[in-house]
Structures are given as structure tokens and as C-alpha cells.
DSSP file (Angstrom, degrees, kcal/mol; ACC not computed):
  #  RESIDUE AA STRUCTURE BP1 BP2  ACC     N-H-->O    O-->H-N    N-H-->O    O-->H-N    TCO  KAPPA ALPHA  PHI   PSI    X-CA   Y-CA   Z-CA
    1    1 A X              0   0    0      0, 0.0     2,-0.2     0, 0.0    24,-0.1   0.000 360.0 360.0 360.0 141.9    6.7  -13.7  -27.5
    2    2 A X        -     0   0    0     22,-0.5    22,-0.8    20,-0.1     2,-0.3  -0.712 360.0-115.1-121.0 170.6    7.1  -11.1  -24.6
    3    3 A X        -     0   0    0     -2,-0.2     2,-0.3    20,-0.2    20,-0.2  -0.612  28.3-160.8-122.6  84.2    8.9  -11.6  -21.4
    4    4 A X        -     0   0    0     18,-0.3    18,-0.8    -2,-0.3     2,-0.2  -0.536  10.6-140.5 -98.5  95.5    7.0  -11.5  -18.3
    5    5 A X  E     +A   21   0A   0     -2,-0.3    39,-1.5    16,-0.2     2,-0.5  -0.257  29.8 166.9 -11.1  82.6    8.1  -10.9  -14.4
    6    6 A X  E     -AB  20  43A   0     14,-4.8    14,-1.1    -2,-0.2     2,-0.4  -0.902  13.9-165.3-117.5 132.7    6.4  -12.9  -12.1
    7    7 A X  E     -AB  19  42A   0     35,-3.4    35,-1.2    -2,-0.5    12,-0.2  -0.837  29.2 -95.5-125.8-167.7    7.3  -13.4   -8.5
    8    8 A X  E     - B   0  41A   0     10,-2.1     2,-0.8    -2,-0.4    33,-0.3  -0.285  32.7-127.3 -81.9 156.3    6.3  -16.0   -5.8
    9    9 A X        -     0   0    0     31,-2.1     2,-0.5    -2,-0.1    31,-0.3  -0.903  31.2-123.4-114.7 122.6    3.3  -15.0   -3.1
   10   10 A X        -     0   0    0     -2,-0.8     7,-0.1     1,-0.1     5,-0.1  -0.617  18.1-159.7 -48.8 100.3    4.7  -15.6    0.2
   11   11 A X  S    S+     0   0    0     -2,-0.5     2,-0.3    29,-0.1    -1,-0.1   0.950  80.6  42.8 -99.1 -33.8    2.4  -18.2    2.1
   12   12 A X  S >  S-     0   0    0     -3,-0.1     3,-1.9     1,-0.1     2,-0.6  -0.679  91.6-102.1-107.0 167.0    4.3  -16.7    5.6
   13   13 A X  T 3  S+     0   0    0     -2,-0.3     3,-0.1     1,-0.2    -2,-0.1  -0.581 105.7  21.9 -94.0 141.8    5.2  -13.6    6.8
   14   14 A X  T 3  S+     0   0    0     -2,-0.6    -1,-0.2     1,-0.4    -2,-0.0   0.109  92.9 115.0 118.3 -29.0    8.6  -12.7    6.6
   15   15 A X    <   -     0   0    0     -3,-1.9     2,-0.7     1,-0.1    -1,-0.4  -0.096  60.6-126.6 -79.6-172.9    9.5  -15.3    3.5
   16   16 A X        -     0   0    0     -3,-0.1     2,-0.4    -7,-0.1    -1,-0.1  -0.978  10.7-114.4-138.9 134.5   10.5  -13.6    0.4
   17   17 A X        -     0   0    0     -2,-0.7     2,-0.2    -7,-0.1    -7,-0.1  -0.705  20.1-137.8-100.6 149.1    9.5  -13.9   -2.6
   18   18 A X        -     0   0    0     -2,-0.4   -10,-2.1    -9,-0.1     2,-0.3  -0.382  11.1-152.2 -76.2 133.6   11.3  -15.1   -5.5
   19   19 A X  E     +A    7   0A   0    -12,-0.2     2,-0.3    -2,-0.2   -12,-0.2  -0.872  20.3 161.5-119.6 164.3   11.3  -13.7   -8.8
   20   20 A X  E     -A    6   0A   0    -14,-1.1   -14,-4.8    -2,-0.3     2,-0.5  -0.966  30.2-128.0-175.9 152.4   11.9  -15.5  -12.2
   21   21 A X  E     -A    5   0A   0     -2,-0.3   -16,-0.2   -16,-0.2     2,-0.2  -0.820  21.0-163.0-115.3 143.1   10.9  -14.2  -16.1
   22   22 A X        -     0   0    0    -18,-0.8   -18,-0.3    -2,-0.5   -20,-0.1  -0.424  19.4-127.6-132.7  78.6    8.9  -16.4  -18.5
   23   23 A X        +     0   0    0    -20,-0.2     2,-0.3    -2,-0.2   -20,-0.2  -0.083  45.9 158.6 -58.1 105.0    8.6  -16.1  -22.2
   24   24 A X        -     0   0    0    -22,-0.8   -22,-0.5     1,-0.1   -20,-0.1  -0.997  47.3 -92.7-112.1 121.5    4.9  -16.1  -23.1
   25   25 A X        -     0   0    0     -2,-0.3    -1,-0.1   -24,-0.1     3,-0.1   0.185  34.2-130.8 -13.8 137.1    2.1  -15.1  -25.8
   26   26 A X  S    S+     0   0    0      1,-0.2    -1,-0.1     0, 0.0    -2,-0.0   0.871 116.7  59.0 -70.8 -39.4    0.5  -11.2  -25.0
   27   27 A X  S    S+     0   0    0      2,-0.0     2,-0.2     0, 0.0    -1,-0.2   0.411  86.3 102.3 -87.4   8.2   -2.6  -13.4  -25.5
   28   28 A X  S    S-     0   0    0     -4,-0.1     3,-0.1     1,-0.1    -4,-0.1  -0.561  77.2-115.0 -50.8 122.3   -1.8  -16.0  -22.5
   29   29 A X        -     0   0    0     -2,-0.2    -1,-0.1     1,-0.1    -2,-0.0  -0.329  45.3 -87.9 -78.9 154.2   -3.5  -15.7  -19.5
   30   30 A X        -     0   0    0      1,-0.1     2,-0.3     2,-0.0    -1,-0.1  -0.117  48.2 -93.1 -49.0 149.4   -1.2  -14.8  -16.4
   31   31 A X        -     0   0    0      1,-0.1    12,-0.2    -3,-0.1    10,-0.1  -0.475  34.0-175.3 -60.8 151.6    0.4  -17.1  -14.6
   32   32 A X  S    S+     0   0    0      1,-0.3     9,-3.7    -2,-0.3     2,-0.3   0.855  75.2  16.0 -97.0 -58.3   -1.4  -18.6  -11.2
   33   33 A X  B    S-C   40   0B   0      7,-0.3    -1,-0.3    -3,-0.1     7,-0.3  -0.846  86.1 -91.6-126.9 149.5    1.4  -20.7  -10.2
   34   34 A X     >  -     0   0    0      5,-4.0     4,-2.3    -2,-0.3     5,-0.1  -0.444  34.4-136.1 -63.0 117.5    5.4  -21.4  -10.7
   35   35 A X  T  4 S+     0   0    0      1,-0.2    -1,-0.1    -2,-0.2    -2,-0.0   0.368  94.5  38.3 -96.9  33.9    5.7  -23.7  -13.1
   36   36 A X  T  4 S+     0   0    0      3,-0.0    -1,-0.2     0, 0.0    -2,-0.1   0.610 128.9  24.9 -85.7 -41.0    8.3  -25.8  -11.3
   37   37 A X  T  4 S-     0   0    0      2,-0.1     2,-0.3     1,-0.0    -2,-0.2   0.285  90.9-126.3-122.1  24.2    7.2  -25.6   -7.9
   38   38 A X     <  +     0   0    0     -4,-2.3     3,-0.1     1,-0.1    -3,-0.1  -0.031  60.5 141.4  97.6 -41.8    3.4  -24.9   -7.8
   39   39 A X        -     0   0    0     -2,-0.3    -5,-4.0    -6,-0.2     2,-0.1   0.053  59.2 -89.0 -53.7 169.2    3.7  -22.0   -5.6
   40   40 A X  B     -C   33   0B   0    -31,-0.3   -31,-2.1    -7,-0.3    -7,-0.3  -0.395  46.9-179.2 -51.6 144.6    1.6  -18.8   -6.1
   41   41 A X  E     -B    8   0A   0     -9,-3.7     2,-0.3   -33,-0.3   -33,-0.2  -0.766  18.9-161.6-163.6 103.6    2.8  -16.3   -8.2
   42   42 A X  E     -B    7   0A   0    -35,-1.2   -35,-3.4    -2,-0.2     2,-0.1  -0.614  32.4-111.3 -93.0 149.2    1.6  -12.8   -9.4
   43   43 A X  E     -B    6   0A   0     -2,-0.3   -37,-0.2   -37,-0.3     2,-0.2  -0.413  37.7-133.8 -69.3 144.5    3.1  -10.8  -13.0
   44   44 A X        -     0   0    0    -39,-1.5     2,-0.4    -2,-0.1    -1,-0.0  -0.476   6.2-122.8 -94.8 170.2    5.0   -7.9  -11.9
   45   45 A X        -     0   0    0     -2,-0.2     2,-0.4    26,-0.2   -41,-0.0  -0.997  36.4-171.3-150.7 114.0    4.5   -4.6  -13.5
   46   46 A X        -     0   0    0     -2,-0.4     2,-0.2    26,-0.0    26,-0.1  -0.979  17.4-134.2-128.1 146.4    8.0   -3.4  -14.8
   47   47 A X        -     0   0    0     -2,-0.4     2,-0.2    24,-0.1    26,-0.1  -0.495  25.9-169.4 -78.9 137.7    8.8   -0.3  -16.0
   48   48 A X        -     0   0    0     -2,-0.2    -1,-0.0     2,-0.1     0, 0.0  -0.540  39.3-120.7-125.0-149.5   10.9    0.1  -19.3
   49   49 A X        +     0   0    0     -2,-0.2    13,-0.1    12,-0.1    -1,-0.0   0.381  67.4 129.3 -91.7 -28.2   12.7    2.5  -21.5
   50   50 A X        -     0   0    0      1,-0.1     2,-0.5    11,-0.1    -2,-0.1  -0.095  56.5-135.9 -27.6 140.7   10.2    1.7  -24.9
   51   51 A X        -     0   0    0      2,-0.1     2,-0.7    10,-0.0    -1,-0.1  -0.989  18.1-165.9-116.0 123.1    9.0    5.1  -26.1
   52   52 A X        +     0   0    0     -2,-0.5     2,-0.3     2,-0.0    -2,-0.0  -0.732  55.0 109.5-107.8  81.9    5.2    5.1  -27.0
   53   53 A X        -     0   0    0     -2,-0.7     2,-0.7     2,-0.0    -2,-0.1  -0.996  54.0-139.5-151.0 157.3    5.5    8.9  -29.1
   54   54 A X        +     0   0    0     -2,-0.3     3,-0.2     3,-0.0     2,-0.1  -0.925  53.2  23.4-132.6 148.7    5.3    9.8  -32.6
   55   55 A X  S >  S-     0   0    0     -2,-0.7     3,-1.3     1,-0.1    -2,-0.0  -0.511 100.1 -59.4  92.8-166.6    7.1   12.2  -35.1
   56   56 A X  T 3  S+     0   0    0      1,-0.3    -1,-0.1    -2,-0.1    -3,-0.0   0.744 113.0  83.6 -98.9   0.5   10.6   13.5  -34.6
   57   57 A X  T 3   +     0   0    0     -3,-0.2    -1,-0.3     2,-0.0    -2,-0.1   0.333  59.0 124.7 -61.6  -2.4   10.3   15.4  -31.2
   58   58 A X    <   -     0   0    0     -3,-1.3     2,-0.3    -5,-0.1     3,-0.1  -0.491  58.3-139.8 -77.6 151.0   10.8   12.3  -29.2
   59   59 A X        -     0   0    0      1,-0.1    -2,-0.0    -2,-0.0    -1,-0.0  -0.670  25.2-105.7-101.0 166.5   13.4   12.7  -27.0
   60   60 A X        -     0   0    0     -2,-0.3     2,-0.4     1,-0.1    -1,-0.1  -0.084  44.2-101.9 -56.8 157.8   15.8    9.4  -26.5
   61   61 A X        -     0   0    0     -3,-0.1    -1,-0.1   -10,-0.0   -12,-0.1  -0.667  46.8 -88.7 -87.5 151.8   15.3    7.6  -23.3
   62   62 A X        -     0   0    0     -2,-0.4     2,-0.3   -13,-0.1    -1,-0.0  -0.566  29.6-128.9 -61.0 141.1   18.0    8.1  -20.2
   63   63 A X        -     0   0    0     -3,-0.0     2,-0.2   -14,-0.0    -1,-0.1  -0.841   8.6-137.1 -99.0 175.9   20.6    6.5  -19.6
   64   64 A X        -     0   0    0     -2,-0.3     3,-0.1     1,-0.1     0, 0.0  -0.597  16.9-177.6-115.4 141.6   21.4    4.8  -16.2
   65   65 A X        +     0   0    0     -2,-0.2     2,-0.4     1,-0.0    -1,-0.1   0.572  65.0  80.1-112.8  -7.7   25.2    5.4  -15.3
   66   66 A X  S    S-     0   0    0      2,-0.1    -2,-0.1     1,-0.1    -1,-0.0  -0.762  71.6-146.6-108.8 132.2   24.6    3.5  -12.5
   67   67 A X        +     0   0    0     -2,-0.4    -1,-0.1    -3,-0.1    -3,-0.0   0.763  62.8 102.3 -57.5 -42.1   24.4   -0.1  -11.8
   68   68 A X        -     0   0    0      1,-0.0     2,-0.3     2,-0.0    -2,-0.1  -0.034  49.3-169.5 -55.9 156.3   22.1   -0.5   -9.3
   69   69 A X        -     0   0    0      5,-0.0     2,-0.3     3,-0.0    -2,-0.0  -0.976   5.4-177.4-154.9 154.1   18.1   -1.7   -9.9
   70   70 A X    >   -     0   0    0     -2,-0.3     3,-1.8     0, 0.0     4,-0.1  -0.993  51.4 -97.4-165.2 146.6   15.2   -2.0   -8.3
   71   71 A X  T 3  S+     0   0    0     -2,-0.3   -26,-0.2     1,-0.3   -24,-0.1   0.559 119.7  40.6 -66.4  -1.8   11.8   -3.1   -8.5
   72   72 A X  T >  S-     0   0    0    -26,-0.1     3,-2.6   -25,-0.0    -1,-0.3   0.194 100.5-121.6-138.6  55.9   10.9    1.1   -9.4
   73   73 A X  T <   -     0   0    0     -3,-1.8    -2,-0.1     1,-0.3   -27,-0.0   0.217  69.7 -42.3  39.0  27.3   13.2    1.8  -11.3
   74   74 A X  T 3  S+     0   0    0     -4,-0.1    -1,-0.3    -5,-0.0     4,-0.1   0.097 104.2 121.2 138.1  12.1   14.7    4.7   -9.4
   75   75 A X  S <  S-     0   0    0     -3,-2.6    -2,-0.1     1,-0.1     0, 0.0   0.015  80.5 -53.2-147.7  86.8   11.4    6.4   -8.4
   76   76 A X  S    S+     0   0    0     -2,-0.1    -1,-0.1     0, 0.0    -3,-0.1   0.381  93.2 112.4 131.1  25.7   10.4    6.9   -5.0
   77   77 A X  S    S-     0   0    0     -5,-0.1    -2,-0.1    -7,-0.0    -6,-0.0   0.217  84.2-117.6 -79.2  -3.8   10.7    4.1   -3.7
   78   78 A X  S >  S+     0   0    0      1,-0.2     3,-0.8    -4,-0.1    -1,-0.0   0.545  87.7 104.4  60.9  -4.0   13.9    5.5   -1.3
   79   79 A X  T 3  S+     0   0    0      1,-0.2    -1,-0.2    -9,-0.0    -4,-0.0   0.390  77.5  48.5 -67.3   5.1   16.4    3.4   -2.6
   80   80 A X  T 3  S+     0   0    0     -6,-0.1    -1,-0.2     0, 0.0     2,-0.2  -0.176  77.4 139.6-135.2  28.8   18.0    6.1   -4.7
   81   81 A X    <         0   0    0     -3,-0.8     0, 0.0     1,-0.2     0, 0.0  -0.618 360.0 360.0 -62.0 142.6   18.2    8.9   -1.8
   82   82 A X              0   0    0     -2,-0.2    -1,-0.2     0, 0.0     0, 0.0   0.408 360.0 360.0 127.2 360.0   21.6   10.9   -1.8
């Protein structure tokens, strides 16, 4: 079971959407809707650390010394300027 990002589709503008994780089968169709409160809801596309490389040349992944997060992971999104 993997663990999948989804947040809520706003129906005005201005609201915010809520996000919330759901452990589901790779072979599960996305969700449509929350499945406590109905709303609309699209999978989020999150970045991880996972290294897709093979043989002994892979380098480690970074680590973050820093607390902060954000929905792209530090890049370019202009929350990490400074």
C-alpha cells in the first residue's frame, strides 16, 4: 500500500484547499472525492528523496537542515529565497 496526497478543489475563489494522505493500492484509481465530506479532490504530485539509480555511484540523497516544507520541495517556487 502507498501513501497518496490528495487535496480538496476549491468550489470558490479564495477558499483553500485542504490537504489529507490516504493509504491506497498503486492499482486504485485516484480519488474523485473526500471520503468524509464528498468534496472534490485531486492526487498531488509530491516529490521524494527515493533514488531510482543503479550500481555503486549513487550518490545519497540531501539532507534538509531546515524545517520548513512546501508543496516543491525547495524548488522555485520562492519560498526558499535568501
Amino acid at each position: 500500500m502507498a501513501t497518496y496526497v490528495y487535496e480538496t478543489i476549491p468550489a470558490r475563489a479564495g477558499k483553500r484547499a485542504k490537504r489529507f494522505e490516504i493509504k491506497q493500492s498503486m492499482k486504485d484509481a485516484p480519488l474523485t472525492r473526500h471520503p468524509d465530506t464528498g468534496e472534490p479532490v485531486r492526487r498531488v504530485i509530491t516529490g521524494g528523496y527515493g533514488l531510482m539509480g543503479v550500481g555503486e555511484k549513487s550518490t545519497p540523497a540531501p539532507s534538509r537542515s531546515s524545517s520548513h516544507s512546501c508543496c516543491c520541495g525547495g524548488g522555485g517556487c520562492g519560498c526558499h529565497s535568501g
